[in-house]
C-alpha positions as CSV (number, residue, x, y, z in Angstrom):
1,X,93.9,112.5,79.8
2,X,97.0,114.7,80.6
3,X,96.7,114.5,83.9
4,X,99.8,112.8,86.6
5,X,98.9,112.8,89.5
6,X,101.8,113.4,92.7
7,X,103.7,111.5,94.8
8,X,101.2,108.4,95.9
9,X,98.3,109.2,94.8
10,X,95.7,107.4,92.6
11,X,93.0,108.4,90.1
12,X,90.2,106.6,90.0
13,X,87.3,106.1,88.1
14,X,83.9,105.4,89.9
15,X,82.2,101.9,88.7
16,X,78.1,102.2,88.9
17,X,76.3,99.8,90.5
18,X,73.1,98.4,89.5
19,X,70.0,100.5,88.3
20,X,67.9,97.8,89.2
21,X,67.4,95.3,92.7
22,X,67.5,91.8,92.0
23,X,63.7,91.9,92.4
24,X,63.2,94.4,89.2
25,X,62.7,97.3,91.2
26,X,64.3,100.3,89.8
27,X,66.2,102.3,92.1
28,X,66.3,106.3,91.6
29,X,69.6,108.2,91.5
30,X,68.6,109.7,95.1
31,X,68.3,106.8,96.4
32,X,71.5,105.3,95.3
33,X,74.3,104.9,97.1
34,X,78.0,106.1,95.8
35,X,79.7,102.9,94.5
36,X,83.1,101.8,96.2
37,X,84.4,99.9,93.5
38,X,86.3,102.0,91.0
39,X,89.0,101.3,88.0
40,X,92.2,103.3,88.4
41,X,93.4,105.4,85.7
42,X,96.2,106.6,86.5
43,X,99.2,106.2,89.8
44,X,101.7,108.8,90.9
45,X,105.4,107.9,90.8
46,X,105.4,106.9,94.8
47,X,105.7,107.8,98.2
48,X,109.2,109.0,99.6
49,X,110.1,106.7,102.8
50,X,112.1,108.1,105.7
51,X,115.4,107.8,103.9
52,X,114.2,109.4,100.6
53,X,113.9,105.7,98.7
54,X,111.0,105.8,96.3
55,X,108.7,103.7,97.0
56,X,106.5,102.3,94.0
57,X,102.6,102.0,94.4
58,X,101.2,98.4,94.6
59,X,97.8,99.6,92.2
60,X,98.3,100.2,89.0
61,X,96.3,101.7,85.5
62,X,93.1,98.9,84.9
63,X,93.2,97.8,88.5
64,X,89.6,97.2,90.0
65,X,90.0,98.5,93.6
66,X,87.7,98.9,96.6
67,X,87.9,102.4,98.7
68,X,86.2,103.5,101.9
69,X,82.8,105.3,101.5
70,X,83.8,108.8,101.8
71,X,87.4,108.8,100.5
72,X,89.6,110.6,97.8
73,X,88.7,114.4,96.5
74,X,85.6,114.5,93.5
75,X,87.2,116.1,90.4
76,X,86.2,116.6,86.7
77,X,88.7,116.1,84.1
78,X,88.0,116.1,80.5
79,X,84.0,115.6,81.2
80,X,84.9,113.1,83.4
81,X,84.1,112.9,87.3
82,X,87.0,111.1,88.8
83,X,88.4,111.2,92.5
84,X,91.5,111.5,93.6
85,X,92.9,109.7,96.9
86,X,96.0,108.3,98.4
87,X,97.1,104.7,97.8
88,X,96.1,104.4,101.4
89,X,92.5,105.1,101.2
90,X,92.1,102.1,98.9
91,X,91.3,98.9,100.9
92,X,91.9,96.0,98.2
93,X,92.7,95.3,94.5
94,X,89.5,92.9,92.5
95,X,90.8,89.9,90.9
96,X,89.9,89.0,88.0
């Protein structure tokens, strides 16, 4: 992907949740929600604090993040739908 994204923002790639409940019931796209767990794919270079210091993001490429329900911008790069947020909107980083 040739794609950088500014200052301190975040690309991220949605994660799909389950087709199926844990009773075998399929679920149907509309019924689905919008997953909140992503992968990142890419970090800008950092915020600017009020100094002009850059600041580094704590994310970085192959992190497994949580983010609020209705955050970051829906894009499509490459055949690929990604969002785009601020380092802000993302809650926590998954262990592994």
């Amino acid at each position: 992907m040739k794609f950088r994204p500014l200052h301190d923002r975040v690309v991220v790639k949605r994660i799909e949740g389950e087709e199926k409940t844990k009773g075998g019931i399929i679920i149907p796209d509309t019924a689905k929600e919008k997953p909140q767990e992503g992968q990142v794919v890419a970090v800008g270079p950092g915020a600017r604090d009020d100094s002009g210091k850059l600041v580094a993001l704590d994310v970085k490429a192959g992190d497994r993040v949580l983010f609020g329900k209705w955050s970051g911008t829906e894009v499509k790069l490459d055949g690929q739908d990604l969002l785009i947020m601020k380092e802000s909107d993302i809650m926590g980083v998954l262990g592994k």
